[in-house]
C-alpha positions in Angstrom: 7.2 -20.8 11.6 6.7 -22.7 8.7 6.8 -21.6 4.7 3.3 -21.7 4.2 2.7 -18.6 6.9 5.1 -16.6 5.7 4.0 -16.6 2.3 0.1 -16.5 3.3 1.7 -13.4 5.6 3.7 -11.7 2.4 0.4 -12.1 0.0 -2.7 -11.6 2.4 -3.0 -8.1 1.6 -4.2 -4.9 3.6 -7.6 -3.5 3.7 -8.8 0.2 3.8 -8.6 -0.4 8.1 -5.7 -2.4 7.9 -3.8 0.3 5.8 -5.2 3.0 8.2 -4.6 2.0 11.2 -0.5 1.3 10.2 -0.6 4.6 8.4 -1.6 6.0 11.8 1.5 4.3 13.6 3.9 6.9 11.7 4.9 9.8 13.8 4.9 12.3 10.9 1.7 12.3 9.4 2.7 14.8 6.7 5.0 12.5 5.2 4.4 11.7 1.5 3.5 8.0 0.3 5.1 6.0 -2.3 5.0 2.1 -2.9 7.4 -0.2 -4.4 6.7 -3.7 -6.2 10.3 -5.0 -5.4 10.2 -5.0 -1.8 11.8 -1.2 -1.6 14.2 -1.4 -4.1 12.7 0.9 -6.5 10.0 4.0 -5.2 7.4 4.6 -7.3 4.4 7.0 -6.9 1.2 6.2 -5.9 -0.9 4.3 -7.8 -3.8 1.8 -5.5 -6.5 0.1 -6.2 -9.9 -0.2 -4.1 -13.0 -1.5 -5.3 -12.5 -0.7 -9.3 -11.5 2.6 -8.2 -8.0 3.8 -9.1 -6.0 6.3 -6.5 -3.0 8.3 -8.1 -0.8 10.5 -7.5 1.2 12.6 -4.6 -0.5 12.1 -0.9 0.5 12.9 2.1 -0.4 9.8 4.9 -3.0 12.3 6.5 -4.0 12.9 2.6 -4.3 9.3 2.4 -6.4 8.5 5.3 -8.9 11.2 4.4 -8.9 10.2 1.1 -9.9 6.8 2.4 -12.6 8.1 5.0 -14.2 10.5 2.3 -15.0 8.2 -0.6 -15.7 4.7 0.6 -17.7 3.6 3.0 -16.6 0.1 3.3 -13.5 -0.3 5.8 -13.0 -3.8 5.2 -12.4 -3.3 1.0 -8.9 -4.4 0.0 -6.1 -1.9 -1.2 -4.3 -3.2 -3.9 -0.9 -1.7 -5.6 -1.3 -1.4 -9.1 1.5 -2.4 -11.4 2.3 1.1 -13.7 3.7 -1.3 -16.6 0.5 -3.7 -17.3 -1.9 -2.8 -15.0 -1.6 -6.1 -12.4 -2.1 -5.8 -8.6 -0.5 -6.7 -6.0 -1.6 -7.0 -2.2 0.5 -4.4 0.0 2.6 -6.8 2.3 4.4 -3.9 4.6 4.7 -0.8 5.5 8.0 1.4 6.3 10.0 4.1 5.9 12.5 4.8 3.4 14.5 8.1 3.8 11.6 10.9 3.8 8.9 8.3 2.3 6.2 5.9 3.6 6.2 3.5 1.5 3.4 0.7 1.2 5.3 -2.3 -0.2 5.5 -5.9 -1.9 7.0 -8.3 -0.9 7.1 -11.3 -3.3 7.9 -12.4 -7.0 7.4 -9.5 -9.1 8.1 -10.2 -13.0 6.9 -7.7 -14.9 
């Protein structure tokens, strides 16, 4: 596999079905969500953005999906993690589980 893919792999992004459909792979489904902009090093809480609209705060994955299903319509929007120090996004790269959390992370240069 060469550079190029992996970096295209670590910077595509998820969209709402992408997101759903790996949130739906985790066993428990009342497990809270975090995300992290340094590849897991740091957990922060959640703070996306899809389609100009900003999603905060403590969710549960099942929270999370319904959030998604209620309020947009569009499955094939992009979910971005927004950056609490300036505001910048960042494409969610992976997925995992850290101790009790699912966490939705980045994987790439992060300079903030």
């Amino acid at each position: 596999m060469s550079n190029d893919t992996k970096v295209d792999w670590n910077t595509r992004g998820k969209t709402i079905w992408n997101l759903v459909g790996d949130l739906y792979s985790f066993e428990d489904q009342k497990m809270p969500v975090k995300m992290s902009l340094d590849d897991g090093e740091t957990l922060l809480p959640l703070d996306l953005l899809v389609d100009g609209i900003v999603i905060k705060g403590d969710k549960t994955i099942k929270e999370l999906i319904d959030y998604f299903r209620m309020n947009f319509k569009n499955p094939n929007l992009e979910v971005y993690l927004l950056s609490p120090v300036r505001g910048n996004i960042f494409p969610i790269s992976i997925l995992g589980k850290t101790g009790r959390y699912c966490v939705l992370r980045y994987v790439g240069d992060y300079d903030e």
